[in-house]
C-alpha positions in Angstrom: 81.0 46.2 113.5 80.0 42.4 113.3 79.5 41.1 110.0 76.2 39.8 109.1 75.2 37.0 106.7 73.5 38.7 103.5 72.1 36.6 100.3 72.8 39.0 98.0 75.4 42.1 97.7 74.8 44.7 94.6 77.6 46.2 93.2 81.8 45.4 93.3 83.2 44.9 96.8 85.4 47.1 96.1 86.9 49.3 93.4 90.6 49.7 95.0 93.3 52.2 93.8 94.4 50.0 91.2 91.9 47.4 90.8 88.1 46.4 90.6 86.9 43.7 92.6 84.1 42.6 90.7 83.1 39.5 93.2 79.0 39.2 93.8 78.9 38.0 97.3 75.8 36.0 96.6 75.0 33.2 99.2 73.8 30.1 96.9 73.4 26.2 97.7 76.1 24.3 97.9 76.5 21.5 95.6 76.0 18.4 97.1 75.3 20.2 100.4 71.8 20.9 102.5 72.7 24.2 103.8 73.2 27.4 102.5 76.7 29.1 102.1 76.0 32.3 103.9 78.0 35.5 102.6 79.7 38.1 105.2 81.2 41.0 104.6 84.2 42.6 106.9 85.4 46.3 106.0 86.9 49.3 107.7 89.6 51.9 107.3 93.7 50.5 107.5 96.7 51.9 106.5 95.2 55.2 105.1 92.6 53.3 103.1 90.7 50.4 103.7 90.1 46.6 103.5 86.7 44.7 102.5 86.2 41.3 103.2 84.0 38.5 101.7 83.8 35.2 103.2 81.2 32.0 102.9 80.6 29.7 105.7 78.1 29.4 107.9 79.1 30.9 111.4 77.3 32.3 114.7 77.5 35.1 116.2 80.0 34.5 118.5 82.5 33.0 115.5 81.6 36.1 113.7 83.0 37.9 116.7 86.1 36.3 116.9 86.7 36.2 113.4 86.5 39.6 112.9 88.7 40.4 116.3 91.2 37.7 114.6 91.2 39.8 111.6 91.3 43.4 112.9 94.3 42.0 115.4 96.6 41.0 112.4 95.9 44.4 110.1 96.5 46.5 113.2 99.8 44.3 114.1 101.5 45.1 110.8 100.9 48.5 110.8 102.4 49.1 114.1 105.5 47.1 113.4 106.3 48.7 109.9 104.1 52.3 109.6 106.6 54.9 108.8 104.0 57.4 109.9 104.0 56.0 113.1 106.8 57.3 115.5 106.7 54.1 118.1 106.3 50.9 115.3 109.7 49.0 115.1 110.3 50.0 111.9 110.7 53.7 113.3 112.6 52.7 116.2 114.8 50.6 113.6 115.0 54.2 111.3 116.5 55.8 114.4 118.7 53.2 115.2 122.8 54.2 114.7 124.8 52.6 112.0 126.4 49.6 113.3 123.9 49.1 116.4 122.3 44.9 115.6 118.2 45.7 116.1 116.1 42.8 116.7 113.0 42.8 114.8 109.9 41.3 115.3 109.6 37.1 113.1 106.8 39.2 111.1 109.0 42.3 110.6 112.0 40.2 109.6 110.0 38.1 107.3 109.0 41.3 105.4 112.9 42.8 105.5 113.7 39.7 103.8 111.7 39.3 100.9 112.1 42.7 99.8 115.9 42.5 99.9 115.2 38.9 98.0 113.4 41.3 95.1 115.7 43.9 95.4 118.8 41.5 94.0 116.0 39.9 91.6 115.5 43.4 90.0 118.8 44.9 90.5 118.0 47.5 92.8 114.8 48.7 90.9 112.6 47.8 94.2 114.8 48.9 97.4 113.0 49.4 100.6 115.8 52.2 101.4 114.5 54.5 99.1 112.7 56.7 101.7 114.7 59.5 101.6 114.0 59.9 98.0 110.5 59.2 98.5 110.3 62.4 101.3 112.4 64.2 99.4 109.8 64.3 96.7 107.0 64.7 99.1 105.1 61.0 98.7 106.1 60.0 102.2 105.5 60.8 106.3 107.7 64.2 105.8 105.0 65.8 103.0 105.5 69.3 101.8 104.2 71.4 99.1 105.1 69.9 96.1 107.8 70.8 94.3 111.0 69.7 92.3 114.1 69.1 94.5 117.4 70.1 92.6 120.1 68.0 91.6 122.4 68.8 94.8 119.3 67.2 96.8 118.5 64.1 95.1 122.3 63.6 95.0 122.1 63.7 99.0 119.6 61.9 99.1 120.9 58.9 96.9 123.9 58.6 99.5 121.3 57.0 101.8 119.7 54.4 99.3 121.0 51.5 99.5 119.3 48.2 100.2 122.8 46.2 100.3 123.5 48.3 103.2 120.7 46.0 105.3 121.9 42.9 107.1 119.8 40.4 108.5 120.9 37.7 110.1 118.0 35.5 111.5 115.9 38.5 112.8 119.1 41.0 113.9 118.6 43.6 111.4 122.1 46.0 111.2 122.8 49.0 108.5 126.2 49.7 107.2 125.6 53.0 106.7 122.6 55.5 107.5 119.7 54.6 105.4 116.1 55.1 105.8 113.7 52.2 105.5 110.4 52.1 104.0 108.3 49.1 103.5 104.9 50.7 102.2 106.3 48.8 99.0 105.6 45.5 100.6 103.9 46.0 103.9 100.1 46.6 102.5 100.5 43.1 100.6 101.9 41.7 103.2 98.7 42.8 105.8 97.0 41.3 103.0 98.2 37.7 104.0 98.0 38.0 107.5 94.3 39.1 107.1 94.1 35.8 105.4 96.2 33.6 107.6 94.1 35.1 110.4 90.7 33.7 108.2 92.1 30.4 107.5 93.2 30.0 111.4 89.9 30.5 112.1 88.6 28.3 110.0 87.5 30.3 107.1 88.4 28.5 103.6 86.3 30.6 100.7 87.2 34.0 101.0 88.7 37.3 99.2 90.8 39.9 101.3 91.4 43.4 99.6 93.2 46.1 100.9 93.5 49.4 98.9 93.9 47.3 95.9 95.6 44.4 96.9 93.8 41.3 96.4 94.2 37.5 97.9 91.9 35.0 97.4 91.6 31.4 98.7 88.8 28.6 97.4 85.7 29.6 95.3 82.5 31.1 95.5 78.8 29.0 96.0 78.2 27.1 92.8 81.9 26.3 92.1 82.2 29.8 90.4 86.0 31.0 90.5 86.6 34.7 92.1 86.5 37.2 89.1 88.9 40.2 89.5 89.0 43.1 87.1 92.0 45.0 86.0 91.4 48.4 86.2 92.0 51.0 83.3 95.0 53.3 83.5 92.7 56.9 83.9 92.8 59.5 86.4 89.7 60.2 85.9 86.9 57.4 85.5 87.0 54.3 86.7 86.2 51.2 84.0 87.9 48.0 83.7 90.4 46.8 81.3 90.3 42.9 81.5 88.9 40.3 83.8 91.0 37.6 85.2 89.9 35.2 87.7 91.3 33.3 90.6 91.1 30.1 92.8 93.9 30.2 95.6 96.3 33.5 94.5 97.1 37.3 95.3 97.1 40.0 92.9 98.8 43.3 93.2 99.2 46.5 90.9 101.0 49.4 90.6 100.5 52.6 88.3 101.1 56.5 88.6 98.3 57.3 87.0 96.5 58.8 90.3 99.2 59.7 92.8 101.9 62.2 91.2 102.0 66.2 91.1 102.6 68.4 88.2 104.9 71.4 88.4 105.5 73.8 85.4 103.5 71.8 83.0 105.6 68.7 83.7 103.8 65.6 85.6 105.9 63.9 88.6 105.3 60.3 89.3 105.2 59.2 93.1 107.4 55.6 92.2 110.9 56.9 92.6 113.2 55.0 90.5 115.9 54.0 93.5 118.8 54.0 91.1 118.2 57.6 90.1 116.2 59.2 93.2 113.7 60.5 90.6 110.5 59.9 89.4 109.9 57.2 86.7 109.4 58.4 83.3 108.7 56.0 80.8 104.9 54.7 79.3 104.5 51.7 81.3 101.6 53.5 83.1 100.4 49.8 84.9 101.7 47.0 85.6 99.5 43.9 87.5 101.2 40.8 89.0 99.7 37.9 90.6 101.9 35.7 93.0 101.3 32.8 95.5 101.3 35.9 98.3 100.0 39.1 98.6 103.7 40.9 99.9 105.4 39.3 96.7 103.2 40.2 94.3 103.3 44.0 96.1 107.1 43.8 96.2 107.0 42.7 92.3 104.6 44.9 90.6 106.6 48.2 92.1 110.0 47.1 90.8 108.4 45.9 87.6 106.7 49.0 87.9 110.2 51.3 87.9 112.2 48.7 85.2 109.5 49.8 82.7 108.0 48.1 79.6 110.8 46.6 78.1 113.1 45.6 81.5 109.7 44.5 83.5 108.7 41.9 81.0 112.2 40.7 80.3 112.5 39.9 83.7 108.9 38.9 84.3 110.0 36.5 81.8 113.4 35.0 82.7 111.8 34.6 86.2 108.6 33.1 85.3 106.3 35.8 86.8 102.7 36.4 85.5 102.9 39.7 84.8 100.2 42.1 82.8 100.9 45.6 81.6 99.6 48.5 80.3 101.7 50.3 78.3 100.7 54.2 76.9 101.1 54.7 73.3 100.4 57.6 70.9 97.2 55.4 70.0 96.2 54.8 73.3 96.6 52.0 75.3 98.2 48.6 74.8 98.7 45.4 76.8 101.9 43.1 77.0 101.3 39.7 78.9 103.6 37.7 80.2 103.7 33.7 79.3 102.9 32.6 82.8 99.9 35.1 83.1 98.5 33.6 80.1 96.5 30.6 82.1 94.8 33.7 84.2 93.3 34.9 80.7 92.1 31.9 79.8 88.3 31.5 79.4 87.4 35.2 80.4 86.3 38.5 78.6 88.3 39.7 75.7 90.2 42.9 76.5 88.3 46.1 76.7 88.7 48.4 74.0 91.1 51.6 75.0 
């Protein structure tokens, strides 16, 4: 599918699993300029969802081409390095490695291993990237089964391989201490994220918003000097309306919530973010939590751990680190939001909050 200029788009680009993107790709003159800013549109199915695309500029056919090769290249690259599902990436072959044996990974692979092992000592643990065999002993990874609740014996098992201390990288030599099971889909969507963009600005793209299945980067503005205006999405399983508006110049946004993806047994409703410190479900009311970051794999990594710290923990570290953080907490009257200071400047000048 080549992308093809259009002067108007009607409706969101995209509403994602945890946010609305709310951009109008309208192709308007450019200040100062004599040509239009065409708007293009790339989309397609990644990663077991999708990514849209919408970029200005005014390109032939045969940049249009390459552009979208460029961009397809760089999705497809990071899920065959670090797909769980699939049996050949590098991550697998890592997974099947023994204990002891140095692996060496890809520079894109290593990057990733390393930033989440950074987030994992930020949040003590709360985001750990060897949680995997929690996450398939629940049933929300490769090895699904019917749903059910494991019993203590299991999760206990299961803990014994969680453990993201037991990674060692040394430039891009990866080596585990002791058997764990690595999972990136923390951290590996947002990271696509910015190589879909990389792949853009390489090409020579400068005005442009990449989403996949949620995740959001954007990079310059829209015809007219208008910012990019992404919505936060309400907390409900079953509509889809926004919560607040922020908007963005040159930044990634990322959210996390259970609020779609769990399974209930007995009455009782299982979360699919497995707390790696316990091997179980979260269970507390922070039911969303959105960050924004300078890249797309940090604010992924962030919003899951602030996601299993909860209310109280997230922010407190949100806050000692100086991360713009926004969450939705559930309350007997409904919903309420907690900000933290450096998200403040991303509220500024846009729609008060929508009523809960």
């Amino acid at each position: 599918m080549t992308p093809r200029p259009t002067r108007k788009m009607a409706g969101p680009i995209l509403r994602g699993l945890a946010l609305l993107s709310l951009v109008m790709a309208m192709a308007v003159a450019l200040a100062g300029c004599q040509r239009e800013a065409q708007a293009y549109r790339l989309e397609g199915p990644i990663y077991g969802t999708g990514f849209h695309i919408t970029f200005y500029g005014d390109y032939d056919d045969a940049q249009l081409a390459q552009i979208e090769s460029s961009v397809k290249a760089a999705l497809n690259q990071v899920d065959q390095l670090m797909s769980t599902y699939k049996p050949d990436s590098e991550l697998s072959r890592f997974n099947r490695t023994p204990v002891g044996e140095p692996f060496t990974l890809s520079p894109q692979t290593a990057a990733v291993i390393r930033e989440a092992i950074r987030i994992g000592k930020l949040s003590d643990g709360a985001f750990d990237v060897t949680v995997g065999s929690a996450v398939n002993l629940w049933g929300f990874g490769p090895d699904k089964h019917p749903d059910r609740v494991p019993d203590d014996a299991q999760i206990a098992q299961a803990l014994e391989a969680v453990d993201y201390r037991a990674l060692q990288l040394d430039g891009n030599t990866l080596t585990k201490t002791k058997p764990v099971y690595v999972d990136l889909s923390g951290i590996a969507k947002g990271y696509g994220v910015d190589q879909a963009a990389r792949a853009l600005e390489a090409a020579g793209v400068e005005r442009y918003l990449v989403e996949v299945g949620g995740e959001i980067r954007t990079h310059g503005d829209k015809p007219g000097g208008e910012p990019w205006r992404v919505a936060v999405e309400k907390p409900l399983s079953y509509e889809r309306s926004v919560q607040r508006i922020i908007e963005l110049d040159a930044a990634a946004v990322a959210t996390s919530g259970d609020y779609r993806n769990y399974f209930e047994d007995d009455g009782e409703r299982y979360s699919h973010t497995i707390d790696p410190r316990t091997g179980r479900p979260i269970k507390h009311h922070l039911v969303s939590v959105t960050v924004i970051a300078a890249d797309c794999m940090t604010a992924d990594a962030l919003a899951t751990a602030v996601d299993v710290l909860g209310p109280e923990a997230g922010l407190e570290m949100a806050q000692r680190e100086k991360l713009a953080v926004y969450l939705v907490v559930k309350t007997a009257d409904g919903f309420e939001t907690r900000v933290s200071d450096a998200f403040q400047a991303y509220l500024a000048d846009t729609d008060e909050e929508t009523q809960s």
